[in-house]
C-alpha positions as CSV (number, residue, x, y, z in Angstrom):
1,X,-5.9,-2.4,-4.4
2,X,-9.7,-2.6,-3.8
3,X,-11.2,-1.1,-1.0
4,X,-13.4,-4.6,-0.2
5,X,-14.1,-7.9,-1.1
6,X,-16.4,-10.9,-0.6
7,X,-15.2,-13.6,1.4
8,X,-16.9,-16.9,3.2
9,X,-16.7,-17.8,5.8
10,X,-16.1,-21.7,7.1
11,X,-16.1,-23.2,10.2
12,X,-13.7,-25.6,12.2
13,X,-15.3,-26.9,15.2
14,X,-17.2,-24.3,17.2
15,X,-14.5,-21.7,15.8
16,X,-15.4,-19.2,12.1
17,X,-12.4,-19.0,9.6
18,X,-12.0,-16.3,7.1
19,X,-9.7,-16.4,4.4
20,X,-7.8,-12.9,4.1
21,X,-7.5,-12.2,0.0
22,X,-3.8,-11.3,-0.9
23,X,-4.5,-8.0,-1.4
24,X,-5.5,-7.4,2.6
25,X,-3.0,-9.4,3.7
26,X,-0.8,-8.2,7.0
27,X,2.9,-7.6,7.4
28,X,2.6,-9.7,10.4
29,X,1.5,-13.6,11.9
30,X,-0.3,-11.6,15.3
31,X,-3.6,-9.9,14.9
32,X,-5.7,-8.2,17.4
33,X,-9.1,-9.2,17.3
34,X,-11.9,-7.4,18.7
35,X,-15.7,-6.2,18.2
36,X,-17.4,-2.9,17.7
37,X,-21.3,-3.3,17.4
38,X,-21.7,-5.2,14.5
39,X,-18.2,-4.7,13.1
40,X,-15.2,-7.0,13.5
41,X,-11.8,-5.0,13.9
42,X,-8.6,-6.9,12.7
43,X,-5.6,-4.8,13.5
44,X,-1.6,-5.9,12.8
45,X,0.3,-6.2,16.3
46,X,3.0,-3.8,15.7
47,X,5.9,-4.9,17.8
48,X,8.3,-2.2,19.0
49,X,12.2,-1.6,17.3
50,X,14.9,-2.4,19.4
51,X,15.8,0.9,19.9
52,X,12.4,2.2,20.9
53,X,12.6,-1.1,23.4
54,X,15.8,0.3,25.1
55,X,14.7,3.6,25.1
56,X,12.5,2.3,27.8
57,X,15.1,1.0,30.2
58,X,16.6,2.7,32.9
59,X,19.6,4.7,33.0
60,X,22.9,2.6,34.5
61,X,24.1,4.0,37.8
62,X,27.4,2.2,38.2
63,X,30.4,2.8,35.7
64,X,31.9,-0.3,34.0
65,X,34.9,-1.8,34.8
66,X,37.8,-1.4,33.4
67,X,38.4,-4.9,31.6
68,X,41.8,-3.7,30.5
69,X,43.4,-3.0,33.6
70,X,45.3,-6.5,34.3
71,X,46.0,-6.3,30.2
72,X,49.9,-5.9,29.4
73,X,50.4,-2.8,27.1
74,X,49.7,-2.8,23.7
75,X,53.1,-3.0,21.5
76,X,53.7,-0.6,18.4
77,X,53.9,-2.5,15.0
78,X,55.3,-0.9,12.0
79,X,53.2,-2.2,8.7
């Protein structure tokens, strides 16, 4: 992979595209944008795992029910 390339830029309206070569491409449709000086900064949006998401929640308090309580009891079979 090359460190940098040399791209044009085109415009759409009052908005600049650039075309990101394949080889700078992101694992990901969401970019933040911003602007350092004279420098523009793409960076991916990295969006959490599920476990690191429920990690986050809170603790439950309350015990569940016991959803086989009214159940009649289970019968033995013989395979």
């Amino acid at each position: 992979m090359k460190n940098q390339s040399k791209v044009h830029l085109s415009r759409d309206g009052n908005n600049q595209i650039l075309r990101i070569p394949s080889e700078f491409q992101f694992p990901t449709n969401e970019v933040i944008l911003h602007k350092e000086n004279d420098y523009l900064i793409i960076e991916p949006v990295v969006k959490p795992s599920l476990l690191a998401v429920l990690e986050t929640l809170p603790q439950l308090e309350e015990d569940f029910p016991d959803v086989d309580e009214r159940l009649s009891p289970l019968e033995e079979i013989e395979l």
